[in-house]
C-alpha positions as CSV (number, residue, x, y, z in Angstrom):
1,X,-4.9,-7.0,24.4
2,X,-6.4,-10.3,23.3
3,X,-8.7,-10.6,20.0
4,X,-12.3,-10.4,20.0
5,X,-12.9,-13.8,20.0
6,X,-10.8,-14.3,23.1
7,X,-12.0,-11.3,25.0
8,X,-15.6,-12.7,24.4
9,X,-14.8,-16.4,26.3
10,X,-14.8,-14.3,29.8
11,X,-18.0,-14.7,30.3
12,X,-17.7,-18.5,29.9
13,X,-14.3,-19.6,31.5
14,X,-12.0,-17.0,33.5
15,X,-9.3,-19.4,34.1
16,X,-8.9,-20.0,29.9
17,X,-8.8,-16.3,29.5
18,X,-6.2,-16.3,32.3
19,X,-4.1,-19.1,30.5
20,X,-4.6,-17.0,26.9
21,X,-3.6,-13.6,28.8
22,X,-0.2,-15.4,30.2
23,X,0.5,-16.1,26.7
24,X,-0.1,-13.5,25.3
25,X,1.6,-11.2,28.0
26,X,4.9,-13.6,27.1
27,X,4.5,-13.5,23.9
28,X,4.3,-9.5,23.5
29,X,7.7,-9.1,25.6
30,X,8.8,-11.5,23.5
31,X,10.4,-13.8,26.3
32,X,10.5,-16.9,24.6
33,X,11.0,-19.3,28.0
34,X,8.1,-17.6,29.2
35,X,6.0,-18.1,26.2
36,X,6.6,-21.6,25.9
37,X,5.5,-22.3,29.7
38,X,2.3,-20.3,29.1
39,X,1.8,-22.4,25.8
40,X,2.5,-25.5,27.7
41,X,0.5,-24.6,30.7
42,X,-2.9,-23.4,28.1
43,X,-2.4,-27.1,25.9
44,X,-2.2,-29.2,29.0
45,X,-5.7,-27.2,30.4
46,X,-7.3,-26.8,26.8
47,X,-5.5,-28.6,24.2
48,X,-8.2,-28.1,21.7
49,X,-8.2,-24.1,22.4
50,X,-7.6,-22.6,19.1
51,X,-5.1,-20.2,21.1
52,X,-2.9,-23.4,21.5
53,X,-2.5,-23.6,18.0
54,X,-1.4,-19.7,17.1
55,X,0.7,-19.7,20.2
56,X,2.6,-22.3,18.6
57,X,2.8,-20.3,15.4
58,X,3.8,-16.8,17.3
59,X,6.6,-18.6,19.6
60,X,8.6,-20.6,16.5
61,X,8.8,-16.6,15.5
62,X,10.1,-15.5,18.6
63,X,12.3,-18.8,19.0
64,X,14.1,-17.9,15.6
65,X,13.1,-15.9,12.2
66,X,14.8,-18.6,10.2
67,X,12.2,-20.5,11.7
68,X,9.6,-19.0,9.4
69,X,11.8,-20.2,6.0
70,X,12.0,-23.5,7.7
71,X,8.2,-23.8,8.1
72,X,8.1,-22.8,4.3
73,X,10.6,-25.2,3.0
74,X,8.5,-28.2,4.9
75,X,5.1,-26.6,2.7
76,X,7.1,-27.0,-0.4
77,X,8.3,-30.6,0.3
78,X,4.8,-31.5,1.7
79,X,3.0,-29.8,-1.7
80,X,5.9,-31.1,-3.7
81,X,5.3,-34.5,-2.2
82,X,1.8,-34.5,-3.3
83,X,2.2,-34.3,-6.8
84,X,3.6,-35.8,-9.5
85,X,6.5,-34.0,-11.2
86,X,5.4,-32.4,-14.5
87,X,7.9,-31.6,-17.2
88,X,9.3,-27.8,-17.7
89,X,7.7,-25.8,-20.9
90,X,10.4,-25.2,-23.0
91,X,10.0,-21.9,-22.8
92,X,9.2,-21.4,-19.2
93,X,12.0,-22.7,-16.9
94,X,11.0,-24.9,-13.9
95,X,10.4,-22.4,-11.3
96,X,14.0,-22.6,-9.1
97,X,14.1,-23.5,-5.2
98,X,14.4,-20.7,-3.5
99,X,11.5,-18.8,-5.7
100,X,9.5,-21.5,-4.1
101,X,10.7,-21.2,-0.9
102,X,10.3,-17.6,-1.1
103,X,6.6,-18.3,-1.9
104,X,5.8,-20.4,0.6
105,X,7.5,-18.2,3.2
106,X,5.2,-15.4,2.5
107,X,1.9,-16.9,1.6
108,X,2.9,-18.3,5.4
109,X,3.5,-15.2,6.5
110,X,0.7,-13.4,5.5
111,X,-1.8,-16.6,5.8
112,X,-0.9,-17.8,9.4
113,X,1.4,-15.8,11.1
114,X,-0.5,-12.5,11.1
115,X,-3.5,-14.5,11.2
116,X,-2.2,-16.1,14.7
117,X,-1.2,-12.5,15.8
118,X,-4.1,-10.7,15.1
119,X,-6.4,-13.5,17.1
120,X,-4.4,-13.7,19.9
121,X,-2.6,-10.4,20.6
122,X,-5.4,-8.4,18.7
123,X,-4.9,-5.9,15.7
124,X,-3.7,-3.0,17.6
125,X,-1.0,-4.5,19.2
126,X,0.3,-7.0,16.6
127,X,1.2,-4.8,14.1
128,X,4.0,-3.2,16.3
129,X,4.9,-7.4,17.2
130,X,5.2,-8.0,13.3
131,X,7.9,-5.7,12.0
132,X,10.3,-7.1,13.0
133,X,9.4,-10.4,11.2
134,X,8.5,-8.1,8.2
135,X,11.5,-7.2,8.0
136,X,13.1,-10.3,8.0
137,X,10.8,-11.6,5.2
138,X,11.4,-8.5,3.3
139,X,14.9,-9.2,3.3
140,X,14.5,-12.8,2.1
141,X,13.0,-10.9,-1.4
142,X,16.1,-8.3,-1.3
143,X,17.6,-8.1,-4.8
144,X,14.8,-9.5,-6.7
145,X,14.1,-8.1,-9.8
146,X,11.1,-6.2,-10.5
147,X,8.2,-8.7,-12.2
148,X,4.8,-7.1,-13.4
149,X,3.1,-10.4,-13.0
150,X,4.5,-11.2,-9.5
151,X,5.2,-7.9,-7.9
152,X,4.3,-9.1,-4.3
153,X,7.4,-10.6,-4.8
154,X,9.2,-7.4,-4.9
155,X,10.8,-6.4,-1.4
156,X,9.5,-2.8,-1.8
157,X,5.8,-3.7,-0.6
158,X,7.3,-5.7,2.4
159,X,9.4,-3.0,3.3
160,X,6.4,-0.6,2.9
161,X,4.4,-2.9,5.3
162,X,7.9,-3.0,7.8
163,X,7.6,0.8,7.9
164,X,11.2,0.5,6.4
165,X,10.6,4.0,4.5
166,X,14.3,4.6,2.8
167,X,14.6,1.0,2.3
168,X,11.5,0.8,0.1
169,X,12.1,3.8,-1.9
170,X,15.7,2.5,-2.1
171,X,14.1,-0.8,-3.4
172,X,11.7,1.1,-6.3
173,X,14.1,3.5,-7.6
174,X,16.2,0.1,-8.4
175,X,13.1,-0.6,-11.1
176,X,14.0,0.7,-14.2
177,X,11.2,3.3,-15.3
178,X,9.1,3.3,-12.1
179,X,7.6,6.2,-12.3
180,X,5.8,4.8,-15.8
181,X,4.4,2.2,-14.1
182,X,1.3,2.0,-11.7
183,X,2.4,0.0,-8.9
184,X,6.0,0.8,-8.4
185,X,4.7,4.6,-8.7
186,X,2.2,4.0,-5.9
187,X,5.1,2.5,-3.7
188,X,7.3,5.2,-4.0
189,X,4.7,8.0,-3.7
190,X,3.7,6.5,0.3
191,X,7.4,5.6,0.7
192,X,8.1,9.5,0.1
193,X,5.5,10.7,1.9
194,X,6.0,8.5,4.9
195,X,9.8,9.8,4.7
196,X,9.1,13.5,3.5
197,X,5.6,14.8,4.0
198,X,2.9,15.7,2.3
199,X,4.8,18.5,0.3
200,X,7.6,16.1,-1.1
201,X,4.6,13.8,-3.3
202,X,2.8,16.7,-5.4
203,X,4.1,15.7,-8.7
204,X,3.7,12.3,-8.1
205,X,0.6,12.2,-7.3
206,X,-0.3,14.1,-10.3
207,X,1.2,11.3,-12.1
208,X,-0.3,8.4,-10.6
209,X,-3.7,10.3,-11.0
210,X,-3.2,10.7,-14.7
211,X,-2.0,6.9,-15.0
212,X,-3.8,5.3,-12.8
213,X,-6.5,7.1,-10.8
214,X,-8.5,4.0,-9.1
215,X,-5.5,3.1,-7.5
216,X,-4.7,6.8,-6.5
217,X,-8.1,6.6,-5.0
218,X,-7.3,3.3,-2.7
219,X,-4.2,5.6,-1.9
220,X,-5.4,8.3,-0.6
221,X,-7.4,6.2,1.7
222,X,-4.2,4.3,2.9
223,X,-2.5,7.4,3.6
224,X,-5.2,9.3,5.7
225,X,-3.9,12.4,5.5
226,X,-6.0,15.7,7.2
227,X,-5.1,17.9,3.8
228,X,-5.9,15.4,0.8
229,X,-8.7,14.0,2.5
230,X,-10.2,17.6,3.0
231,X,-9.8,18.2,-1.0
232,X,-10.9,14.8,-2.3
233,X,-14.1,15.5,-0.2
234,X,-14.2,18.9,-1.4
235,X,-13.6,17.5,-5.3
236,X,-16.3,14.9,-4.8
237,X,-18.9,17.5,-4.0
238,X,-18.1,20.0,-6.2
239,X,-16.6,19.0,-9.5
240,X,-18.7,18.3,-12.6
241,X,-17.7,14.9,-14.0
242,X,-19.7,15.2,-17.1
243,X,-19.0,17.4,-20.4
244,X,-21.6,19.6,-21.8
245,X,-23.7,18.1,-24.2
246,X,-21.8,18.1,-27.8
247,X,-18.7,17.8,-26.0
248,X,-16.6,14.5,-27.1
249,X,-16.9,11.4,-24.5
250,X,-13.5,10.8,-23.1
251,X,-13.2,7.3,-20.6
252,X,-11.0,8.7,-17.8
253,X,-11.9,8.1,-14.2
254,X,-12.7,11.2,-12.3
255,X,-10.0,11.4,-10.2
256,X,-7.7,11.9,-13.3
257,X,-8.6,15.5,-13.1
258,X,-7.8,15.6,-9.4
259,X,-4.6,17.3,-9.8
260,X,-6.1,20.2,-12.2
261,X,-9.0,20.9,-10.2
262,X,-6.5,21.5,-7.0
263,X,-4.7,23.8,-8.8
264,X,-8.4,25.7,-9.2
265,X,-8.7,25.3,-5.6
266,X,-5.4,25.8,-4.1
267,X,-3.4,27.8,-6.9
268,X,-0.6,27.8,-4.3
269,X,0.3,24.7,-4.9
270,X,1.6,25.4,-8.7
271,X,5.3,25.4,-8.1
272,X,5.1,21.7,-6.8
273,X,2.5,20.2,-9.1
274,X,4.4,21.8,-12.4
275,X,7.1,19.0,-11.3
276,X,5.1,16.4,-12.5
277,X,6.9,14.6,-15.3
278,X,4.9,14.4,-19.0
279,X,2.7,11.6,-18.8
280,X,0.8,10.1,-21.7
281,X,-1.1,13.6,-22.4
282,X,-4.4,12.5,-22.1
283,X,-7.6,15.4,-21.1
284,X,-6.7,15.5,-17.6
285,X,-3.5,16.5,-18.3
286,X,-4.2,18.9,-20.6
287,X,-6.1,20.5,-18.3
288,X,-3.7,20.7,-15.6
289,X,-1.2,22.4,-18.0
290,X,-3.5,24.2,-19.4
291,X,-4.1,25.7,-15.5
292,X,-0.2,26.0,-15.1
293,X,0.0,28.0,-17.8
294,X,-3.2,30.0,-17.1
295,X,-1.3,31.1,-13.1
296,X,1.5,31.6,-15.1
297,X,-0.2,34.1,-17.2
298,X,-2.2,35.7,-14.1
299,X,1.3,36.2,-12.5
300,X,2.7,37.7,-15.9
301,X,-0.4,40.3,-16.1
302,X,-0.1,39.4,-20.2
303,X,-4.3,40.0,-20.4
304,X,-4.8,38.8,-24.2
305,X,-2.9,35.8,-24.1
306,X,-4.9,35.0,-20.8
307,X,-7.7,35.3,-22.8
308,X,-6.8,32.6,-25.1
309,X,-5.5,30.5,-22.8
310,X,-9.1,30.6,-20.6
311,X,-10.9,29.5,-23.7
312,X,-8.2,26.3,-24.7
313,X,-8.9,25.0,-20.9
314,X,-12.9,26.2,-21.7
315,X,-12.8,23.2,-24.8
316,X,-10.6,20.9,-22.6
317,X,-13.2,20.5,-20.0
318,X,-16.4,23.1,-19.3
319,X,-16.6,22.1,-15.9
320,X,-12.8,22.7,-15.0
321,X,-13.0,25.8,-16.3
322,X,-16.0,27.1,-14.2
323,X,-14.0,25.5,-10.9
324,X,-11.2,28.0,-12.5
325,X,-13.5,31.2,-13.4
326,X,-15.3,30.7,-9.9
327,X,-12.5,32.1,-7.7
328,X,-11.5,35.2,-10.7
């Protein structure tokens, strides 16, 4: 139950882990009355313990969650406080109050709060202890509109990391055009698939692979899932990256042509892929229509247009088209 660091200090004092396990036991049933004895009781014994300190931090969370943008407020005054005032830019507006606050509240959040929880309650039982203050945070940044440059201040990343599901995708499909843009795309592909399933996030993962694959790839990791993870292994080993010599260099990141090479792999999969909305029409996705068209041809039994079609996908990418031809 306690962090590392904690667990370790058995071997050197049993009644300070004894202290640290009081709290911490209070603290997870969050009993506040309870809490504060064990604080007081673990200060009085070891008032330079380290677990003093993120006791303090966890039970001003338990006490009240508007304790948390009362703690931010007092870092804006104390920052504020240390430094001279400087004009506004004409043409930027002084940042206002409450983005400030809002600021503060979550760089305190994220800094110290699951900081204190991770080193006293350990990782595995802190996240559960956290929602709820997630949530609370999250709603603090309800409403805010959607800012490329600041988009932790969007609520649909808290509300991601609340496990609020509905509410985040509620809180993307507010952006206008999300599904042209990287980040928002990303949030509403694991809010979906967190809601829905696997099934329900075909098209846009095709998307997000053809506008942004590196962050598909950090994606794919976050989400863990049995199915994706068995392709992307399966698309690492066996699909050829490079074009055949006399073939025109093209930029895109591998795992742009993710979604096509499924499609070679498991042509099942058409009906929900085809959903992907028209991206910017780069190779990749050339190559994934290109394969739609292709099953759609095979399914049609219209032999001489399959033909043609074999040899466009053939100039698109060589290597795609041998992952094709393999299984025909």
């Amino acid at each position: 139950m306690l962090g590392q660091a904690q667990q370790l200090d058995i071997f050197n004092d049993s009644h300070d882990v004894m202290l640290r396990n009081d709290l911490a036991h209070a603290v997870l049933a969050r009993d506040v009355a309870m809490a504060i004895q064990a604080l007081a009781r673990l200060a009085q014994a070891y008032p330079d313990d380290s677990a003093v300190g993120r006791g303090e931090v966890l039970v001003a969370v338990l006490h009240d969650m508007t304790g948390l943008a009362a703690q931010a407020v007092q870092a804006v005054q104390a920052v504020q406080a240390a430094q001279p005032a400087q004009p506004a830019h004409p043409a930027q507006p002084a940042l206002g109050s409450a983005a400030i606050a809002r600021d503060a509240q979550r760089r305190h959040f994220n800094e110290t709060v699951v900081t204190a929880a991770i080193d006293l309650l350990g990782a595995q039982a802190a996240a559960p202890w956290l929602s709820p203050a997630r949530k609370h945070l999250a709603q603090a940044h309800a409403g805010l509109p959607w800012d490329p440059q600041n988009s932790d201040d969007h609520a649909a990343p808290l509300r991601l990391a609340a496990g609020c599901w509905q509410e985040a995708a509620d809180a993307v499909a507010s952006i206008a055009s999300w599904r042209r843009i990287p980040t928002p795309l990303a949030w509403m592909l694991q809010a979906r698939y967190r809601l829905h399933g696997l099934d329900s996030i075909w098209p846009l993962l095709a998307e997000l692979a053809w506008l942004a694959p590196a962050q598909l790839a950090g994606l794919l990791a976050e989400l863990a899932d049995p199915l994706l993870q068995r392709l992307l292994r399966r698309f690492n080993q066996q699909f050829e990256p490079q074009e055949e010599a006399g073939a025109a260099a093209q930029p895109e990141a591998d795992l742009a042509w993710f979604p096509a090479w499924v499609l070679t792999e498991t042509p099942a999969l058409v009906q929900q892929l085809a959903l992907a909305q028209p991206g910017q029409h780069r190779r990749p996705e050339q190559g994934f229509r290109a394969l739609v068209h292709l099953l759609g041809l095979e399914r049609q039994g219209r032999h001489a247009d399959l033909m043609q079609q074999r040899k466009a996908l053939r100039d698109i990418h060589a290597g795609l088209y041998r992952a094709y031809m393999a299984s025909r």
